[in-house]
C-alpha positions as CSV (number, residue, x, y, z in Angstrom):
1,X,0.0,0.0,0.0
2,X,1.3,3.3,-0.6
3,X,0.3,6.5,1.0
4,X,0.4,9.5,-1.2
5,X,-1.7,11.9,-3.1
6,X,0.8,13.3,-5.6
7,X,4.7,11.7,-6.2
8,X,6.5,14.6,-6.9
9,X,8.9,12.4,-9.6
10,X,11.5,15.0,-11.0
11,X,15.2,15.3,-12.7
12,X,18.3,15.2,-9.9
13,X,20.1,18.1,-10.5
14,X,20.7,20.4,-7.9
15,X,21.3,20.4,-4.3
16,X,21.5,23.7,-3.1
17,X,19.5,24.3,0.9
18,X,18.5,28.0,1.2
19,X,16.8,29.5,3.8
20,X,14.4,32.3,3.2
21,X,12.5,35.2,5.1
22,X,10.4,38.2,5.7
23,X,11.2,40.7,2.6
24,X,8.2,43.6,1.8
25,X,4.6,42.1,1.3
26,X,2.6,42.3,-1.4
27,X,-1.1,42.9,-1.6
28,X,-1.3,41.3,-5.4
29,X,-3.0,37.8,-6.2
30,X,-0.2,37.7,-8.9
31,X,3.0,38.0,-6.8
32,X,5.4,36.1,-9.7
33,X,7.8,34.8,-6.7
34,X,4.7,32.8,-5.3
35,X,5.3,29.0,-6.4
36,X,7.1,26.2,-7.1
37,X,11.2,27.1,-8.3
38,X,13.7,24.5,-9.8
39,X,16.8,24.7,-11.9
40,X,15.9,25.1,-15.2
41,X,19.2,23.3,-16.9
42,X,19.6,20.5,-14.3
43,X,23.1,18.4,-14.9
44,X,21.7,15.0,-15.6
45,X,24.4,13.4,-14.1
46,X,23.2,14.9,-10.2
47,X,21.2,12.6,-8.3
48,X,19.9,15.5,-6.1
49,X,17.2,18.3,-6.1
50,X,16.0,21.0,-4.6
51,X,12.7,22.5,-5.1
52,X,12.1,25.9,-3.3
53,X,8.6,26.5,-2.1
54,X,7.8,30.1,-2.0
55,X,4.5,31.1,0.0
56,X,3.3,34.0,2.1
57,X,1.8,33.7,5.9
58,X,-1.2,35.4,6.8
59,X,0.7,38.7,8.0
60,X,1.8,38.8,3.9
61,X,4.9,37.6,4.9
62,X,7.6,35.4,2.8
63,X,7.4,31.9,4.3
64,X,8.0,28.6,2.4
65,X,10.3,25.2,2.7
66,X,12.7,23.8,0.4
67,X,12.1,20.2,-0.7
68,X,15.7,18.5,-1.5
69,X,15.1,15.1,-3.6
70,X,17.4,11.6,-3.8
71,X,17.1,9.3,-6.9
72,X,14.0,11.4,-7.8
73,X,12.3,10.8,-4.2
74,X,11.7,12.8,-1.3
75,X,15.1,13.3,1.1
76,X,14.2,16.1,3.3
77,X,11.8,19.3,3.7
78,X,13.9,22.5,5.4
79,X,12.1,25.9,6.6
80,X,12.8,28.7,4.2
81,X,13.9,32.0,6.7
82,X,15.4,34.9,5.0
83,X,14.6,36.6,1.6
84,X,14.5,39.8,0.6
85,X,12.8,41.2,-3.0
86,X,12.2,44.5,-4.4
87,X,12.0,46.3,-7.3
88,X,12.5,42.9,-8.9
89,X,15.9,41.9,-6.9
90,X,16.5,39.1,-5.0
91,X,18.7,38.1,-2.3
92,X,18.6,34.9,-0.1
93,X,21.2,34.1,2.7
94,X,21.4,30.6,4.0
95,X,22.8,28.9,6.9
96,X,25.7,30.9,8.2
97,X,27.4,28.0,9.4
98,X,27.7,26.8,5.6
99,X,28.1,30.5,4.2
100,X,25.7,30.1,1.3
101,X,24.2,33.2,-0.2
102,X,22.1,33.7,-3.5
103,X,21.4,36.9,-5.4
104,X,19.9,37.4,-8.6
105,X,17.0,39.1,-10.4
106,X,13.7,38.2,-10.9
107,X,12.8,37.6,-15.1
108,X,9.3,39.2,-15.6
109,X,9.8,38.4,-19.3
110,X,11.0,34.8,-19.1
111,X,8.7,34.1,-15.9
112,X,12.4,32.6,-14.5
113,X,14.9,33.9,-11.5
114,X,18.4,34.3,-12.7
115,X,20.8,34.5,-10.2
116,X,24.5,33.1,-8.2
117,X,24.5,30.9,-5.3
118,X,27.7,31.2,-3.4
119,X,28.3,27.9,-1.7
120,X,30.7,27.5,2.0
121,X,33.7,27.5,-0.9
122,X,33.1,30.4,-1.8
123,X,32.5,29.7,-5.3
124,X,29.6,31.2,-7.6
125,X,27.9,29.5,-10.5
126,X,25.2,31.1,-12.8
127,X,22.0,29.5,-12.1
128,X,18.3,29.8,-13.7
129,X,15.1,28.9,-11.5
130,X,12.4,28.1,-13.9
131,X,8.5,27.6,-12.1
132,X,6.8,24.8,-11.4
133,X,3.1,24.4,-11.7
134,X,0.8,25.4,-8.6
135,X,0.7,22.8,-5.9
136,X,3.4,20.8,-7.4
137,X,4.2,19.1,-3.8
138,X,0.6,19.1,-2.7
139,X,-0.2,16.0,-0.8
140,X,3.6,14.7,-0.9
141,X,2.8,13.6,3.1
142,X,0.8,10.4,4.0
143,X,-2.6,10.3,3.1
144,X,-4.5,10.6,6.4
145,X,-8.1,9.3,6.9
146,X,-11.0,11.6,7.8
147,X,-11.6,9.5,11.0
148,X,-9.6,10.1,14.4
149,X,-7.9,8.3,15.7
150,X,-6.5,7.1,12.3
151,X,-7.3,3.4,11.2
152,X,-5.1,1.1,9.7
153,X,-6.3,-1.5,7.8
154,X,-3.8,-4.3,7.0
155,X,-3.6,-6.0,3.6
156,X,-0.8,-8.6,2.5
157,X,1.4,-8.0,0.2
158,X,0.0,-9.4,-2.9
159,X,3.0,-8.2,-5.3
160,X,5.4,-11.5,-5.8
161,X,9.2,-10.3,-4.6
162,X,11.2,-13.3,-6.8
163,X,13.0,-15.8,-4.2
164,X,10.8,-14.7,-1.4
165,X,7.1,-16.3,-0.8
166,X,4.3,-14.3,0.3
167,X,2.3,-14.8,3.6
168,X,0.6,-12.5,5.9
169,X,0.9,-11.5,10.0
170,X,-1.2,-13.9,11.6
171,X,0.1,-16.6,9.3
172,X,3.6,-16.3,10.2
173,X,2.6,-15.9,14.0
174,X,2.6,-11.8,14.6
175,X,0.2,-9.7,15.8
176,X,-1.7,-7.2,13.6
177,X,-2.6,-4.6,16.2
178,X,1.3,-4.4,16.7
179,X,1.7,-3.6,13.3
180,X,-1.1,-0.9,12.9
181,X,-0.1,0.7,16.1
182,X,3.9,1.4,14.0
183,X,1.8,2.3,11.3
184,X,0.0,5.4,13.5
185,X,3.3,6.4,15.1
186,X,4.2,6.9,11.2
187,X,1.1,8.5,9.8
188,X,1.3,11.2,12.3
189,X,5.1,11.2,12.4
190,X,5.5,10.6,16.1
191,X,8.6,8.8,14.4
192,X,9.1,11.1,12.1
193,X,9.2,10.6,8.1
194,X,9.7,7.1,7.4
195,X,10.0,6.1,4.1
196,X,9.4,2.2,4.2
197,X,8.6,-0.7,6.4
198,X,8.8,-4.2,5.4
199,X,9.1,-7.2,7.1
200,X,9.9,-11.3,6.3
201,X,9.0,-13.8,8.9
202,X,10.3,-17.2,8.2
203,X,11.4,-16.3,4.3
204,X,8.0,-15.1,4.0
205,X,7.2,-11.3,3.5
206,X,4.3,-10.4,5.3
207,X,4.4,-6.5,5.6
208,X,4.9,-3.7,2.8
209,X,4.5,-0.2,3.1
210,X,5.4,2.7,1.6
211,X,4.5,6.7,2.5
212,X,5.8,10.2,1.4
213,X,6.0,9.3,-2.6
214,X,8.1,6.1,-1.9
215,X,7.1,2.9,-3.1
216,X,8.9,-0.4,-4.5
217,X,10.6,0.5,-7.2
218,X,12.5,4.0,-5.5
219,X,16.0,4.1,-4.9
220,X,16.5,4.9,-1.2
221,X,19.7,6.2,-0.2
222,X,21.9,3.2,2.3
223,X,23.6,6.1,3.4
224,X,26.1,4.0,7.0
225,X,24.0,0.8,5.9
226,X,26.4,0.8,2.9
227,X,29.4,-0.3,5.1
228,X,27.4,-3.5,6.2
229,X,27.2,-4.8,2.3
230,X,31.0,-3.7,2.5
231,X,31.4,-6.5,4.7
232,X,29.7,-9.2,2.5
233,X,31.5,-8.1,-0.1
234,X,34.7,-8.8,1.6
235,X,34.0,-11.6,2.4
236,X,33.4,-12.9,-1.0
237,X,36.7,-11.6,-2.0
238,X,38.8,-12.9,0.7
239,X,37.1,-14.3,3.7
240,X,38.5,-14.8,7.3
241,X,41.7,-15.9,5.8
242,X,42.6,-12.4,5.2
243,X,41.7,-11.0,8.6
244,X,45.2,-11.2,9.8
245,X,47.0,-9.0,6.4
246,X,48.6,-6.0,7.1
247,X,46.5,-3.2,5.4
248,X,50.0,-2.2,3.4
249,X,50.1,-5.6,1.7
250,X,47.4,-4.1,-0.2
251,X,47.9,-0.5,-0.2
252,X,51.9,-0.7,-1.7
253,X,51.1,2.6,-3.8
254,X,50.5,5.0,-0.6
255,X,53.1,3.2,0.8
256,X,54.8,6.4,1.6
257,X,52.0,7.4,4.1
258,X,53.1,4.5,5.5
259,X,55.1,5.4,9.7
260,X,55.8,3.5,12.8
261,X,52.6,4.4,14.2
262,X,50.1,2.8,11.6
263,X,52.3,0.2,10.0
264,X,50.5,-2.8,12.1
265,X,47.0,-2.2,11.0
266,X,45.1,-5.5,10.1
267,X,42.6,-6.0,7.6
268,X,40.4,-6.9,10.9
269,X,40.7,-4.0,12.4
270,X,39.4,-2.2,9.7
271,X,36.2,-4.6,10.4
272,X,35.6,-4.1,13.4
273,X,36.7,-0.6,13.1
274,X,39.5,-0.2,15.8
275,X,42.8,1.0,13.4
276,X,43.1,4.0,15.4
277,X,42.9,6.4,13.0
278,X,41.8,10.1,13.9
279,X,37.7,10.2,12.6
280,X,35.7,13.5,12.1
281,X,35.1,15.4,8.9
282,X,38.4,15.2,7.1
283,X,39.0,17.3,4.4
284,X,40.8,16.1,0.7
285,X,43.8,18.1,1.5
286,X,45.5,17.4,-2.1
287,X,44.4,13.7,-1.4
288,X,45.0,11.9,-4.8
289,X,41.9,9.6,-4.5
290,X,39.4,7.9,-2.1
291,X,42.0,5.7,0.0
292,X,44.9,8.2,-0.1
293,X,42.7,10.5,1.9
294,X,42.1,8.3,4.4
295,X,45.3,7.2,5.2
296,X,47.1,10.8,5.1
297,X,45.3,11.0,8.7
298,X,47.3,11.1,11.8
299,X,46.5,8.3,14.2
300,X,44.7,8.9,17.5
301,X,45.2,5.4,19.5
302,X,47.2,2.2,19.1
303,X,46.1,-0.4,16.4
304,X,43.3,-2.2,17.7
305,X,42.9,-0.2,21.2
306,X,39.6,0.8,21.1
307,X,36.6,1.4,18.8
308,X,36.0,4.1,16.8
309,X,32.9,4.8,14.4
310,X,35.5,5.3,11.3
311,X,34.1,5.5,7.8
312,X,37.7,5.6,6.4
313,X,38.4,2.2,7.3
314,X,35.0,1.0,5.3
315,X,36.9,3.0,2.2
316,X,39.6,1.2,2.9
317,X,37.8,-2.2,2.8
318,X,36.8,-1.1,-1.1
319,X,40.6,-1.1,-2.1
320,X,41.1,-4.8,-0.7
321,X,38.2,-5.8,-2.3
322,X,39.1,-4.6,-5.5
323,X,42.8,-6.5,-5.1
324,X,41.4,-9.9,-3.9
325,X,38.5,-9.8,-6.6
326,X,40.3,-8.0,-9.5
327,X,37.9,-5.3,-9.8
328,X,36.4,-2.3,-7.9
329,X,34.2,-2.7,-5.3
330,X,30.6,-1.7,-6.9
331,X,31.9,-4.0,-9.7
332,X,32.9,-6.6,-8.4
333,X,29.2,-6.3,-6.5
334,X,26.9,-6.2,-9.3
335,X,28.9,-9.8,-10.3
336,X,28.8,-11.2,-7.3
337,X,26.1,-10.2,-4.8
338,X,23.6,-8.1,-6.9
339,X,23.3,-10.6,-9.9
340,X,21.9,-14.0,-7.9
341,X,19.6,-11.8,-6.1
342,X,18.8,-10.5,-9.1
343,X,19.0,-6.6,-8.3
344,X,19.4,-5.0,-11.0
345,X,18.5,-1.3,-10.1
346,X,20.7,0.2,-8.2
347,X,23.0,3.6,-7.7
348,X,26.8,3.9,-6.1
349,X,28.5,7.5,-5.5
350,X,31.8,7.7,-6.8
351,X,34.4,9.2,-4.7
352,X,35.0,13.1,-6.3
353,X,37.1,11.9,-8.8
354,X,34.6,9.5,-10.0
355,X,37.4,6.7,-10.0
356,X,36.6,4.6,-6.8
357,X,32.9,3.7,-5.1
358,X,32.1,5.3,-1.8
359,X,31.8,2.4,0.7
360,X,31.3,3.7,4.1
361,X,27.7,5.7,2.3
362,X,27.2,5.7,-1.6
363,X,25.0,3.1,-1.9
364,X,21.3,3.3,-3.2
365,X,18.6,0.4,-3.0
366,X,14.9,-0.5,-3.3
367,X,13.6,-1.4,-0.2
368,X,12.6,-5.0,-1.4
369,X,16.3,-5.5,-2.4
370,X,17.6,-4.6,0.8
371,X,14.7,-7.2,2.4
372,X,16.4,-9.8,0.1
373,X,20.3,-8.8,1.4
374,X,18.5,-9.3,5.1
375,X,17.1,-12.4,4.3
376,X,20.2,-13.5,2.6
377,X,22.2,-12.5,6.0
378,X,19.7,-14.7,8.2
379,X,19.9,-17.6,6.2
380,X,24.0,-17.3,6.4
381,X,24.8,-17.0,3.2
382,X,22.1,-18.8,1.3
383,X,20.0,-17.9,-1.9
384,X,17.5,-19.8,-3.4
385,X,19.4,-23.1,-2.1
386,X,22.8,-21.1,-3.2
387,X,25.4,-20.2,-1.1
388,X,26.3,-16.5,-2.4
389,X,28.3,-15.4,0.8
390,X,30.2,-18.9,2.5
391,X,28.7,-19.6,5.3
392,X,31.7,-19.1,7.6
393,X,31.7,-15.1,7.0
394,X,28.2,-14.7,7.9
395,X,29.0,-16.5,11.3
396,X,32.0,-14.3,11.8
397,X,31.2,-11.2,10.7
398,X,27.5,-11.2,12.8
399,X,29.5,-12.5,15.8
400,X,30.3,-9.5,18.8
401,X,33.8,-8.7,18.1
402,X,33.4,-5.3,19.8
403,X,31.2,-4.9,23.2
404,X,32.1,-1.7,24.3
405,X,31.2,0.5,21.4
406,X,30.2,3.6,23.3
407,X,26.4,3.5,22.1
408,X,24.3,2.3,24.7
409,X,24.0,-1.8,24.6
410,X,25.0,-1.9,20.9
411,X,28.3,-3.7,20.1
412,X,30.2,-4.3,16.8
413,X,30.7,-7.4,14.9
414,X,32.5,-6.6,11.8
415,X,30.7,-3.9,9.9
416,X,27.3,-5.0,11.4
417,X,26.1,-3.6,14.7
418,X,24.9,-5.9,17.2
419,X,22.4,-5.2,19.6
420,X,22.8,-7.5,22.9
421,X,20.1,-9.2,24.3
422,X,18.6,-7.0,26.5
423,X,14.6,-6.0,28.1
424,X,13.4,-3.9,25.0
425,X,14.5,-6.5,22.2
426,X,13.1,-9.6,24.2
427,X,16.5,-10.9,25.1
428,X,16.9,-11.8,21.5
429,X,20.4,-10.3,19.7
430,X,19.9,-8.3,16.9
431,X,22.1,-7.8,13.6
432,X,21.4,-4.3,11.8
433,X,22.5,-2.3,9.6
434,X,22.1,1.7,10.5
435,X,22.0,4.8,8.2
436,X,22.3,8.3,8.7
437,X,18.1,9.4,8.8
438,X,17.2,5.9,9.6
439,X,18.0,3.7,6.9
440,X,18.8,-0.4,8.8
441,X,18.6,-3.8,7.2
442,X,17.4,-5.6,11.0
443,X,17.8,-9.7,11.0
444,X,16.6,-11.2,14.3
445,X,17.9,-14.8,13.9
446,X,16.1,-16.1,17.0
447,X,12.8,-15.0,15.5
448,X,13.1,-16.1,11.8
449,X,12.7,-12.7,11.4
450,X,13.7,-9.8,9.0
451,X,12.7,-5.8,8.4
452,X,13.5,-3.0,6.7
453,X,13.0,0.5,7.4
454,X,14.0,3.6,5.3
455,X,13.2,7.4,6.4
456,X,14.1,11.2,6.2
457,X,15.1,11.4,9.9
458,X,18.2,13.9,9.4
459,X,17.4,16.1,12.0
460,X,18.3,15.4,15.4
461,X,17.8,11.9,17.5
462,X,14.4,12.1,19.4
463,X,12.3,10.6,16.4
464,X,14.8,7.9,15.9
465,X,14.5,6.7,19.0
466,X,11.3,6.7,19.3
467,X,11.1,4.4,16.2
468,X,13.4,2.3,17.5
469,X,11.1,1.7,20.6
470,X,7.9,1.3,17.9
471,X,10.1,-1.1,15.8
472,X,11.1,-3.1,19.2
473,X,7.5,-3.1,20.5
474,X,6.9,-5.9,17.1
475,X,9.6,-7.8,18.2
């Protein structure tokens, strides 16, 4: 089922946040800046969007939001602050934090804004904003029924998922009011925007649901979940036999980055994410690629001393694959993950040389192929009576290699987080994947069973934890 009145389906082109505000009001029905503004020569080769939604308030002041898009679905809706318009001029001023600024003029002729943003860089680029039609993003939110409290009425999924057979709740032994109370939480975003919730039960999918636009067929960004298919690819390429390498047996080109301080790292410490390194944004800094960058770092603790969330290491990861397997990373993928389950739609960020895939967050999914890499993870390994992944690596890698992890009861296996058994998941362990905005591939083993979730949770932690605690209370 999917809950939307209007998908708002456009071109990926241009991510660009600006936040607008009060300028003069006017009295006029015709105000040309009221509407729906995009970039009128989008680079095809983007996979984001903004859309800026300009509106007045009832004082006839300029209000609005900007709508960025992913893939051509909904990522995130911002307030628009700041804007200020007369005699056909235009200036907007963004977050300060990120120094973006745009001026430019208003076309009365061409019915278009023409104008500069400046981004935190500091560099300008000439950009057009052509309108949109009225309403474009009307109804882009969950359709909500006319009766409170809202009412959830459960349906199976009736649309075959190949390699997965289709059942429904009380079937496979869960309770429907469980179900339809997550569902609430999400219609009036007491969770906050989620994107997709499915859920297998004993190889069985018995749950699909889709809000904001989204529905089988969208890419959804992994963002952090990325690193967890990292893992399975690595362990296709080399397995638990190469979990004792030094890092420089396959990094000899940076070798000269190479000092008594990091020269011990093991491939298994880049797992389980404990080489040390020093984490936060990093800039390129001349960096010649992807891998170079992250090992020009300094290092903050001894090899293996301690974790640290570390989305270098997962970079890192992508250059060993690429030696053991021959090819790079997302190649080396489509062959030998994404072809027997038969996913064929999917999207990778290149690093900013578009040589290398980003690993530690490039990758996009469906959420149905994402069910199937859960299910594929529960069943260690196995496909369809195949084994894709050896068996071996799934046991490993879904094994607590890290307890102390400094998040709560969660610990660290190797690029999969592992929840302990604790009150709230039923003393059952769980296996996950987590994105940035809520994006986690969950595989309870004990309960035969699987879900998916994908949102737009970017801002701030209180909605994602109250998700978590709806997604538990199924459990």
């Amino acid at each position: 089922m999917t809950y939307l009145l209007k998908s708002a389906n456009v071109c990926c082109v241009f991510c660009m946040i600006l936040y607008l505000s009060e300028c003069s009001p006017k009295k006029s029905t015709d105000d040309p800046l009221l509407g729906y503004w995009v970039l009128e020569a989008p680079d095809p080769d983007d996979i984001m969007n903004v859309i800026f939604e300009i509106k007045k308030d009832s004082a006839g002041r300029y209000v609005g939001n900007s709508h960025v898009f992913y893939l051509g679905a909904k990522y995130t809706t911002d307030t628009l602050l700041n804007l200020r318009y007369k005699d056909n001029k235009i200036s907007m001023v963004s977050d300060p934090a990120e120094n973006q600024r745009f001026s430019g003029m208003y076309n009365n002729r061409l019915n278009r804004i023409e104008g500069f943003p400046t981004g935190e860089d500091g560099s300008t680029l000439k950009h057009n904003l052509k309108k949109l039609e009225d309403k474009y993003l009307e109804g882009s939110g969950p359709v909500m029924q006319e009766s409170e409290p809202f009412i959830y009425n459960y349906h199976p999924p009736v649309l075959p998922l190949d390699g997965v057979v289709l059942s429904d709740l009380g079937r496979e032994g869960m309770d429907p009011d469980k179900v339809g109370s997550l569902i609430r939480k999400i219609a009036d975003q007491t969770v906050g925007e989620v994107h997709a919730v499915l859920i297998a039960k004993n190889d069985k999918l018995v749950l699909e649901e889709y809000f904001y636009g989204h529905g089988m067929n969208s890419l959804h960004p992994l963002h952090s979940s990325t690193k967890s298919i990292a893992s399975l690819l690595f362990g296709m390429a080399a397995g638990t036999a190469a979990l004792d390498d030094c890092i420089w047996t396959y990094l000899k080109e940076y070798d000269s980055h190479r000092n008594d301080s990091n020269r011990a790292i093991t491939v298994e410490q880049l797992l389980t994410m404990t080489a040390g390194f020093e984490v936060g944004d990093h800039l390129w800094d001349g960096a010649k690629d992807l891998y170079e960058n992250a090992l020009t770092r300094k290092m903050a603790l001894a090899p293996g001393e301690a974790f640290q969330y570390d989305g270098g290491c997962s970079n890192m990861l992508g250059k060993i694959i690429h030696c053991r397997s021959g090819v790079k990373a997302d190649e080396f993928a489509e062959q030998a993950l994404f072809e027997p389950l038969n996913i064929t739609d999917y999207y990778w960020q290149k690093d900013h040389e578009g040589k290398f895939p980003v690993m530690d967050g490039g990758l996009a999914l469906t959420a149905r192929d994402m069910l199937k890499i859960g299910i594929l993870v529960k069943n260690k390994g196995k496909w369809n009576g195949k084994q894709v992944i050896p068996e071996s690596w799934i046991e490993e890698s879904t094994r607590l290699h890290v307890e102390e992890t400094g998040w709560g009861t969660e610990g660290y296996g190797y690029h999969w987080w592992i929840e302990k058994p604790n009150e709230m998941n039923g003393r059952q362990q769980i296996v996950y994947s987590q994105g940035m905005g809520f994006q986690v591939i969950m595989i309870i083993p004990a309960s035969g069973m699987v879900m998916v979730v994908t949102a737009g949770n970017y801002r701030g932690m209180e909605k994602n934890f109250e998700l978590w605690k709806a997604i538990h209370a199924l459990i």
